[in-house]
C-alpha positions in Angstrom: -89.9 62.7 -66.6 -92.3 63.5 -63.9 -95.0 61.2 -65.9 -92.6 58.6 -66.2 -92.2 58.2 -62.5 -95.7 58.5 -61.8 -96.2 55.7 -64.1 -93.8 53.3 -62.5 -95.2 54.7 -58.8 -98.6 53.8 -60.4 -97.9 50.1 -61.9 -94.9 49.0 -60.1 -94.9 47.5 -56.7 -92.9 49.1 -54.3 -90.6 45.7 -53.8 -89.9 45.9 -57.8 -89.2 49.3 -57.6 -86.7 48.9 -54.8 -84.9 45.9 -56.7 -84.6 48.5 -59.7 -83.6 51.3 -57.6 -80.5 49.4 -56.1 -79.7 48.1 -59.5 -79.7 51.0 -61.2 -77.4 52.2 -58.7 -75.1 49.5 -58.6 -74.8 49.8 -62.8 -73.9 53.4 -62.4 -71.2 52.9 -59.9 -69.6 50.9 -62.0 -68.4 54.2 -64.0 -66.8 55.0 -61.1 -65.1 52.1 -59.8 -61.6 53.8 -59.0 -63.2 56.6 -56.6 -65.3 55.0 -53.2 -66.2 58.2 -52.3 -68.3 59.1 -55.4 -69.7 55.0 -54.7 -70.8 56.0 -51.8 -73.0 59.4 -52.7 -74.5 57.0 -55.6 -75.7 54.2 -53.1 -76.8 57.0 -50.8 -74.2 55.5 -48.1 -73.5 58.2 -45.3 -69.9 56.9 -45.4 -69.2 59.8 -47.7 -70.9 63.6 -47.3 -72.2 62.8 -43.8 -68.9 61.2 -42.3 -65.4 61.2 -44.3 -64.7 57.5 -44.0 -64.6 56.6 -47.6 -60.5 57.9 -48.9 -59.4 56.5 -45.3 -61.1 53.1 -46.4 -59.8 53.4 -50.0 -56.4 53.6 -48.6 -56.5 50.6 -46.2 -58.5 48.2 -48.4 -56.2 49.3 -51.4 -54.7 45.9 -51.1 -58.1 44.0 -51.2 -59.7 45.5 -54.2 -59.5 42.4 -56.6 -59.6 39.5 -53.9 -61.9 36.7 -52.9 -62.7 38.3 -49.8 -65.2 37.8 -46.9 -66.2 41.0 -45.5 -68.6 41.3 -42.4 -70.6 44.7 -41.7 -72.6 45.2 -38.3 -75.6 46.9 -39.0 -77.5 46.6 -41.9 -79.3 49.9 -41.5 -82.7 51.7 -42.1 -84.0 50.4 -38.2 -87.3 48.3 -38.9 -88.4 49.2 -42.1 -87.5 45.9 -43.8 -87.3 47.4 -47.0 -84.6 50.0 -46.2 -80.5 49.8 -45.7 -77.9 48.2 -46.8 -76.8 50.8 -48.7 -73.1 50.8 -47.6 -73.4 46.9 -48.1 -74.0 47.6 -51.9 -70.8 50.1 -52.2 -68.9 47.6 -50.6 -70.0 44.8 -53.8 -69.4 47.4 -56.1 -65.7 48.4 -54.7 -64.6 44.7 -54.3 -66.3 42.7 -57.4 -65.1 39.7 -56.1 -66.1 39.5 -52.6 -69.1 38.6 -50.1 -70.4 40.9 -48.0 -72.4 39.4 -44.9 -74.0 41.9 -42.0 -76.2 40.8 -39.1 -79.1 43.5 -37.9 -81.4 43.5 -35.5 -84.7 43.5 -38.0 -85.5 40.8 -40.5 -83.7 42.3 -43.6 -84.2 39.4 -45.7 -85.8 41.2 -48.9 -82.2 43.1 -49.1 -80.1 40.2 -49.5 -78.7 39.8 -53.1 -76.3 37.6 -55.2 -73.2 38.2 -52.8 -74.9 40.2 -49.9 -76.1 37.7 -47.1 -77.7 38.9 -44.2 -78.7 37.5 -40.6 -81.1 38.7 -38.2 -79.6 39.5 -34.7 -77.8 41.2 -32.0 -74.4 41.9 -31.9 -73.8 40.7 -28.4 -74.9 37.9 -28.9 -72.3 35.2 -28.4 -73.9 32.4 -29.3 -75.5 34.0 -32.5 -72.3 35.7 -33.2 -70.4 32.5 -33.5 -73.2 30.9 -35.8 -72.8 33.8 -38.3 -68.8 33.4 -38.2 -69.1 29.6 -38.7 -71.0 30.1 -41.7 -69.0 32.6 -43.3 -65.7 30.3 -42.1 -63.0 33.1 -43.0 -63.4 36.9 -42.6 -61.1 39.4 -44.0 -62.4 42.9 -42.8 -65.2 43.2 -40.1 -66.6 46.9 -39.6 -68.7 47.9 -36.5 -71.2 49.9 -37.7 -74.1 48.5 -35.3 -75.6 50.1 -32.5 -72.5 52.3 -31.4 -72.8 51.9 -27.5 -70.0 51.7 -25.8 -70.6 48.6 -23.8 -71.6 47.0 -27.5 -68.7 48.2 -29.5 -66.0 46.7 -26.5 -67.9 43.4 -26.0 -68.4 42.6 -30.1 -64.7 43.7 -30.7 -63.5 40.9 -27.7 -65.7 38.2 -29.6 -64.6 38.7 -33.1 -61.6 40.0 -33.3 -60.4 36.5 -32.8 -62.2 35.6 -35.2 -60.6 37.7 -38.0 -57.8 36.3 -40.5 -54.3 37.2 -39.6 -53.5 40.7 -42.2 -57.5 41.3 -41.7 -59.0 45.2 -40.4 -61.0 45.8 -37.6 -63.4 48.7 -38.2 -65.6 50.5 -35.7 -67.2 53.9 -37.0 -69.1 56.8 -35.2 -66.6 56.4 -32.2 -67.5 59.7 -31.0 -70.3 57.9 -29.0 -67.6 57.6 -26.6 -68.2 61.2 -25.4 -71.6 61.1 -25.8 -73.9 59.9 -21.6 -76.6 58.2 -23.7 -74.4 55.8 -25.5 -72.6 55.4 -22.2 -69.7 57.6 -23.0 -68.2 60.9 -21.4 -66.6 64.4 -22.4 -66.0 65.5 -19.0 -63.6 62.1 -18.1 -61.9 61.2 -21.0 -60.3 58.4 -19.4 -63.6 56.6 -18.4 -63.5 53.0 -18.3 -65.9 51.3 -20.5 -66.0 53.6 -22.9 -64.9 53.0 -26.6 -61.6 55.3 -26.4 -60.5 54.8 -23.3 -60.6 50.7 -24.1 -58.6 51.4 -27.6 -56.1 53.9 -26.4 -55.1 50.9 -23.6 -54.3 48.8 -26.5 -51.7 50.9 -27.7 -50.1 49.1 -24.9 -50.3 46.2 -26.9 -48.1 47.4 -29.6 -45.3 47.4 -27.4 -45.5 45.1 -25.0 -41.7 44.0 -26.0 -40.6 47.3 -24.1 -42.4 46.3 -20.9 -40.0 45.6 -17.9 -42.0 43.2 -16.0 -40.9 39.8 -15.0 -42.6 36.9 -16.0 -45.0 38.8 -18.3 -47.8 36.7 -20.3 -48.3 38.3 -23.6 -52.2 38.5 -24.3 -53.8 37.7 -27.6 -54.0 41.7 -28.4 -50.4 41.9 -27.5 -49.6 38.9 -29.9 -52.2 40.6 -32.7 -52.0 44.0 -33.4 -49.3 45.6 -35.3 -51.1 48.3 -36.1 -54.2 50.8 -34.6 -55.1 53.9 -37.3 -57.2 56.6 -35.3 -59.1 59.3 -37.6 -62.5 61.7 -36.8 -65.0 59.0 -35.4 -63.5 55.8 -36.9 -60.8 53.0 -35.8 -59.1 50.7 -37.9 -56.7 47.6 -36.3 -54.8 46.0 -38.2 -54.2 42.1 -37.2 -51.3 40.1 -37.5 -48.1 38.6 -35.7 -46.3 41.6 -33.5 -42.9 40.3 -32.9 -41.2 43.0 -33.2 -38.0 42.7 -30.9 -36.8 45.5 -28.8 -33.7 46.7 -29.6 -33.1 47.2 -25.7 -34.7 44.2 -23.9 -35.6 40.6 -23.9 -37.8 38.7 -22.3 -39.5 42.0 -20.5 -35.5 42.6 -18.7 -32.7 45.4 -20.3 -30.5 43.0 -22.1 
């Protein structure tokens, strides 16, 4: 066996071997196509084994599995080595055989791209780049935040695409626990700092029921109007979009009946 590798090492270019690598992968996760979490340790995804996101995702995208979905990852992965990441990108075409994936990264990640994984090279706050990408996906189903995990980032992507999503769609934003960490702009001494990722998504609960409000005159906002649902786990947030008009069963119009 040892010879065999050596061979291919040898006489295959590094590019081919890559191509082969990520194939072979995606063949053998096929075997395994009702369990994400054992997709996941075959693409080498920390989704699974390093984090525990994988049976929360199975459970949420349970409804997806076998749709023409558009699904947009931030964050390709594997920082400027060109030939490197997208790993979670590949578990995601192998759980949903008949969706695109699309991500956007910082570094030119072009040699990753495959039939059904499309990539862009960029920041993700960047407004004007950000609307360019979701123009030429058109509609997106799922978008997961799994870019540069700074606070200010996570807020600011979230209030440019989460319009963006298709009413019944999931916002996802992973490794949240950069919200207590200084160097990503969080805090574990004030856990009610503004600008930091929990603090921000802990307000929107708010949202949920703004019908119970007793203001006068209240203007719903878009979250208000959009969320029916927020799912908190270890280091990972999924909202659920929709059309929250849920009544009160005590007041109308923001006033006690």
């Amino acid at each position: 066996m040892q010879k065999i590798f050596f061979v291919l090492k040898r006489y295959i270019p590094l590019e081919k071997r890559l191509k082969l690598r990520y194939k072979f992968r995606y063949l053998l996760s096929l075997f395994y196509f009702r369990n994400l979490s054992k997709m996941a340790l075959i693409h080498k995804t920390d989704k699974f084994g390093t984090h525990f996101y994988t049976p929360h995702y199975q459970r949420h995208f349970r409804k997806y599995r076998f749709k023409k979905i558009n699904l947009f990852e931030i964050g390709v992965g594997g920082y400027d080595n060109p030939y490197i990441g997208g790993n979670s990108l590949r578990m995601w075409k192998s759980f949903f055989p008949f969706a695109r994936i699309f991500s956007i990264d910082l570094y030119d990640k072009s040699f990753l791209q495959e039939n059904r994984i499309k990539l862009f090279q960029g920041s993700q706050v960047d407004e004007e780049f950000l609307y360019q990408v979701v123009r030429d996906i058109k509609k997106i189903d799922i978008i997961i935040d799994d870019g540069s995990h700074l606070n200010e980032h996570v807020i600011s992507t979230f209030k440019l695409l989460f319009p963006k999503l298709k009413i019944g769609g999931y916002y996802v934003i992973e490794d949240t626990q950069t919200s207590y960490w200084e160097n990503y702009g969080g805090s574990s001494k004030n856990l009610n700092k503004e600008g930091t990722v929990y603090t921000f998504f802990k307000g929107l609960i708010d949202s949920l029921n703004h019908e119970e409000f007793i203001l006068e005159n209240y203007e719903k906002s878009y979250y208000d109007k959009h969320i029916i649902a927020i799912h908190f786990y270890h280091n990972l947030i999924f909202i659920e979009k929709g059309v929250n008009n849920e009544h009160s069963n005590k007041v109308r119009n923001n006033q006690f009946k």
